[in-house]
N, C-alpha and C positions, 0 to 999 in steps of 0.2 A: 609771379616769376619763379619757374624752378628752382630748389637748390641746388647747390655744387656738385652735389654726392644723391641728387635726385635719384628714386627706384626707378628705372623704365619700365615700362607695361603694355602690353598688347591686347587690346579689346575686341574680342571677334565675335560678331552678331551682323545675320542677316538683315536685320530688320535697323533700318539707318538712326530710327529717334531713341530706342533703347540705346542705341550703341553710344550715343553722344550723350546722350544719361549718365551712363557710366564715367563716359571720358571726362566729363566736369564735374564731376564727383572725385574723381581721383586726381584729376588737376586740381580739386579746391585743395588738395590734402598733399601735396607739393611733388605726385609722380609724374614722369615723364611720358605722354601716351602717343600711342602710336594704334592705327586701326585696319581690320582688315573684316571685310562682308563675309568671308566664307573660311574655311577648311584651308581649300587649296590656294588661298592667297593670302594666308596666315602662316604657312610653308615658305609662302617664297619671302615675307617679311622676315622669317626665322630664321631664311637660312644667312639676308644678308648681315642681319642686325638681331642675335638670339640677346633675350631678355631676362630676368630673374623671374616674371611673373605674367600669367597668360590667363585673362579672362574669359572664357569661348560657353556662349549659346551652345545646347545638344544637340536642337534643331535645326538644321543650314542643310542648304541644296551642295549638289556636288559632294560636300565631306561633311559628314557629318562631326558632333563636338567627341564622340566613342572615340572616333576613326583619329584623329586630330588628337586627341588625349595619345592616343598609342604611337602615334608618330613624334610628339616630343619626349615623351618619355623614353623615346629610344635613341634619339638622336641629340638632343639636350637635358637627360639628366638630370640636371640642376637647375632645371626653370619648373617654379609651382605653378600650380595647374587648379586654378579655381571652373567649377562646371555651373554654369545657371539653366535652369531647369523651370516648367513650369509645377504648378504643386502635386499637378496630377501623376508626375517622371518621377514624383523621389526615387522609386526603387530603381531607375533608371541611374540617378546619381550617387546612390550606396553601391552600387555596380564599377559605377566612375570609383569610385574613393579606394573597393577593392583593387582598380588598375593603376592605383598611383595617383590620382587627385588629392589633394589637400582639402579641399573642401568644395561645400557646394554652397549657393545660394536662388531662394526656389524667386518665380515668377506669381505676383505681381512683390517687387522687393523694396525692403527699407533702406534709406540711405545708412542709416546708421550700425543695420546688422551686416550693410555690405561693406562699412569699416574696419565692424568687428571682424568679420571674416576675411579679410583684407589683410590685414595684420598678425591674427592668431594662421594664415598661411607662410607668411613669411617668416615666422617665427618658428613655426616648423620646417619651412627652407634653412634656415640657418640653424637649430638644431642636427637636421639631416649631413649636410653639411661638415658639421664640424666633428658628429662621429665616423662620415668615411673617412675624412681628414685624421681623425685619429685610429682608427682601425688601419690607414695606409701608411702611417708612423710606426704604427706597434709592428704589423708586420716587417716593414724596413729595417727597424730595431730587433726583430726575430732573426730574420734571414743574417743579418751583417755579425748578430753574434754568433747563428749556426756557423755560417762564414769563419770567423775567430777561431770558433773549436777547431773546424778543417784544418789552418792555417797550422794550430798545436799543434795538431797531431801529425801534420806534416815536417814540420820542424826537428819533431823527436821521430819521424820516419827520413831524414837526411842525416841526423846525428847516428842513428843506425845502421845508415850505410857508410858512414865514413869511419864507424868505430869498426866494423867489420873489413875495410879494408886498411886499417891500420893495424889490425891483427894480422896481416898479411903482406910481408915486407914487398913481393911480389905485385900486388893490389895497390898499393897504398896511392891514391891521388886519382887511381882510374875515372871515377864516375866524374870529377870536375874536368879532366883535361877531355872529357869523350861530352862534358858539356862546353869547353870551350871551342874546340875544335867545333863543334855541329852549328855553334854562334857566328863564326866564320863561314861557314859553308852558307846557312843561311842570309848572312850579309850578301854575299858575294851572287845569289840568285837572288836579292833583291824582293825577300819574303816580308811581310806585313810585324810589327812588331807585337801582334795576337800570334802570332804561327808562332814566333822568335821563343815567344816565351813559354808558349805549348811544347815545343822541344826543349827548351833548358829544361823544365820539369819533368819531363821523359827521361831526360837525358843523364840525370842525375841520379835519379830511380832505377834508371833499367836493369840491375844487377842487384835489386834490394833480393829477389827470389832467393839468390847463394845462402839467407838463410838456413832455408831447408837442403841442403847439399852436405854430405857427410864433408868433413873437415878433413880427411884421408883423403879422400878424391882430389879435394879441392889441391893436394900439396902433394899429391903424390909424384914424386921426381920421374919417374919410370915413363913411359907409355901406357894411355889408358886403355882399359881392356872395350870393347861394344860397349857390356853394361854398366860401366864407369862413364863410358861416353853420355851413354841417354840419360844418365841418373843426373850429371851435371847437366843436359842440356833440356831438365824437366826445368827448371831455374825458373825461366820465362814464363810458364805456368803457376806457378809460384807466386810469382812478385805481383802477377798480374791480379790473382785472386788475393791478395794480401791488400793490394791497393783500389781494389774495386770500389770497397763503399767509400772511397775517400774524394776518389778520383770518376766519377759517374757522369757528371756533367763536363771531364775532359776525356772523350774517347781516345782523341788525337795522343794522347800523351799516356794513354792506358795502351793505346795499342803499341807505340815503341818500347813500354815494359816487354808486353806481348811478345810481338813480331820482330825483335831487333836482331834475332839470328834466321831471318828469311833469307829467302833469294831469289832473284828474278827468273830464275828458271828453276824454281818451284822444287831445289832440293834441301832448303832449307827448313829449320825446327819454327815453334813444334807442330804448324799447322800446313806445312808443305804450300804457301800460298806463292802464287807467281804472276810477273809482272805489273800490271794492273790492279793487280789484289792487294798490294802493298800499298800501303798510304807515303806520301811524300815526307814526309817527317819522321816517316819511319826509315826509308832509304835514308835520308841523309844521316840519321843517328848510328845506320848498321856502316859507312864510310866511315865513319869518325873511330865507330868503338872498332873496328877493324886494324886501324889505323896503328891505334894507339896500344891495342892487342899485339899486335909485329913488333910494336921498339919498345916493346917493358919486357923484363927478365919474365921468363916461367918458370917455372919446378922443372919440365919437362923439356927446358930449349933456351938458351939464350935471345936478348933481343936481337932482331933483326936490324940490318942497318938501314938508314935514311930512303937511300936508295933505295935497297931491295924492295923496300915496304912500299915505294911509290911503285919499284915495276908490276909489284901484286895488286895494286890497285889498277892500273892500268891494265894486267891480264885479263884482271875481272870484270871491265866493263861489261855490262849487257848482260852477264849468266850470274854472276854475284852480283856486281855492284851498280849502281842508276850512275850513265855516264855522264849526265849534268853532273849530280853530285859528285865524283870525281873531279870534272873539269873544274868545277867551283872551290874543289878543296884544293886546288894545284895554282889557280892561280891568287885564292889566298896566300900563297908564300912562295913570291916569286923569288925570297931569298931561301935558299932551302937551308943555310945556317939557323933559321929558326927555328928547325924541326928537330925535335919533338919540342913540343911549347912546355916550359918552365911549369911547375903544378901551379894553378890559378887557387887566389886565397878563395875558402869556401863562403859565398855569402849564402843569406836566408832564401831561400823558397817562397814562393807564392803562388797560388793558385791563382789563373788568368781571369777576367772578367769573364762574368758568364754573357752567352750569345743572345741575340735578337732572335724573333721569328722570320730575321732574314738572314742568319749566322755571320752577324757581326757582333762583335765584342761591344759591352753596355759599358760607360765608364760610370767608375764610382762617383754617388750623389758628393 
């Protein structure tokens, strides 16, 4: 009688009294057998019930033991593949062994060397085994601490932008309240919370470029001149190449560094893109920092009131602004005593889970 934890085993040979050879050989030694005459009906036992361990004849009509080797090996991986051969085929089965067989055993055969071989297969099953199993740890253990560094380095790239706008009494809160306002917007069109979080991280970045922008420009009270103009609004170029190698596997949230000062009618920095060219998270990020750009003090202009800053978003529907986004940011705050939102405390940053080969977010093991 089987054991509990019996191996199952599939015995595949034309020839019916070899095969049953086999099978009470391997049932005296407590596996579980199951049998198929050919190739193609060794397949279909495979496909219902895949096994650890497959004994198949070279020789059989229809599919041969080649053919049959190269089809579990592709489709079951981790089932061993013993090949029986007559003595004449060895080079036939040193062929097999280079395609992935475990071993051979020739014709006319010993019960006892088909023990041995029997065994010293499964025990390179289970060898095989246990180093992809650990080669697919080490990896996962690579990736999640590459991961970590990301994380750091992102960390002390949000403490950079919030020490730079605290040098700037003007700035100070910008990139949270232009990340909570786009959190909102996003709610309110009912976005996946893989988008949600593609834009907080856009969203909070977008203005990391102002780095490289001379600090005169940045404060100059006056009106700016053209090349004052372009010189700040290289910014987005900037921040975008600053953040590149970090942010690689998030385009979405590279391109609202990017593109956050575009516009639907394509007269916007620094890439002139219009309409459709714009990605959606990127439209809602340019409502928000728009937004919140009208009701903070400039160097060069007082804030703008409540109102006013809603009629400019409302002018702009469709040539500046995505008029969902709009519509989504308005009736977030059906009290408009809410507006401008209080500065949100700053929390930490995370990069989002990376995508599937169907661009869905993978969740953490």
């Amino acid at each position: 009688m089987p054991q509990p934890n019996a191996v199952k085993c599939l015995v595949v040979d034309d020839e019916p009294r070899l095969r049953r050879v086999l099978v009470r050989l391997l049932e005296g030694e407590g596996f579980i057998c199951s049998e198929a005459g050919s190739g193609t009906e060794a397949l279909e036992v495979l496909q219902h019930d895949p096994v650890p361990l497959v004994i198949s004849d070279l020789r059989m009509p229809q599919m041969d033991g080649v053919t049959l080797l190269r089809e579990i090996i592709a489709r079951w991986p981790t089932t061993a593949v013993i090949v029986v051969t007559a003595v004449a085929e060895v080079e036939s089965a040193v062929a097999c062994l280079q395609l992935g067989a475990l071993d051979y055993v020739a014709k006319p055969f010993h019960l006892d060397e088909v023990r041995a071989r029997v065994m010293q297969a499964l025990d390179k099953r289970s060898l095989k085994m246990e180093v992809e199993d650990y080669r697919r740890t080490l990896e996962q253990r690579v990736q999640e601490q590459a991961r970590r560094i990301e994380e750091l380095s992102l960390e002390r790239l949000q403490a950079l932008v919030h020490f730079l706008e605290e040098k700037d009494p003007y700035t100070s809160g910008h990139s949270v309240r232009v990340a909570d306002y786009s959190a909102r917007i996003g709610r309110q069109m009912g976005l996946s919370q893989a988008v949600m979080d593609t834009i907080a991280l856009g969203a909070e970045l977008h203005d990391i470029g102002k780095i490289g922008v001379s600090e005169a420009v940045l404060h100059k009270a006056g009106k700016l001149t053209e090349a004052e103009y372009r010189h700040i609004m290289e910014h987005p170029v900037i921040g975008a190449r600053i953040l590149a190698p970090l942010m690689r596997d998030v385009p979405p949230a590279l391109a609202i560094v990017r593109s956050h000062h575009e516009r639907l009618d394509g007269k916007g920095f620094p890439d002139g893109l219009k309409g459709d060219q714009i990605s959606l998270e990127v439209r809602i990020v340019g409502v928000a920092d728009s937004f919140d750009a009208m009701t903070s003090v400039r160097p060069y202009r007082p804030a703008l009131s409540v109102q006013k800053a809603l009629q400019e978003l409302e002018e702009g529907k469709g040539t500046q602004f995505h008029p969902p986004a709009v519509e989504a940011f308005l009736a977030a705050f059906p009290d408009r005593s809410g507006l401008p939102v209080t500065t949100p405390e700053v929390r930490p940053l995370h990069l989002p889970p990376p995508l599937d080969a169907h661009g869905r977010s993978t969740p953490p093991d």
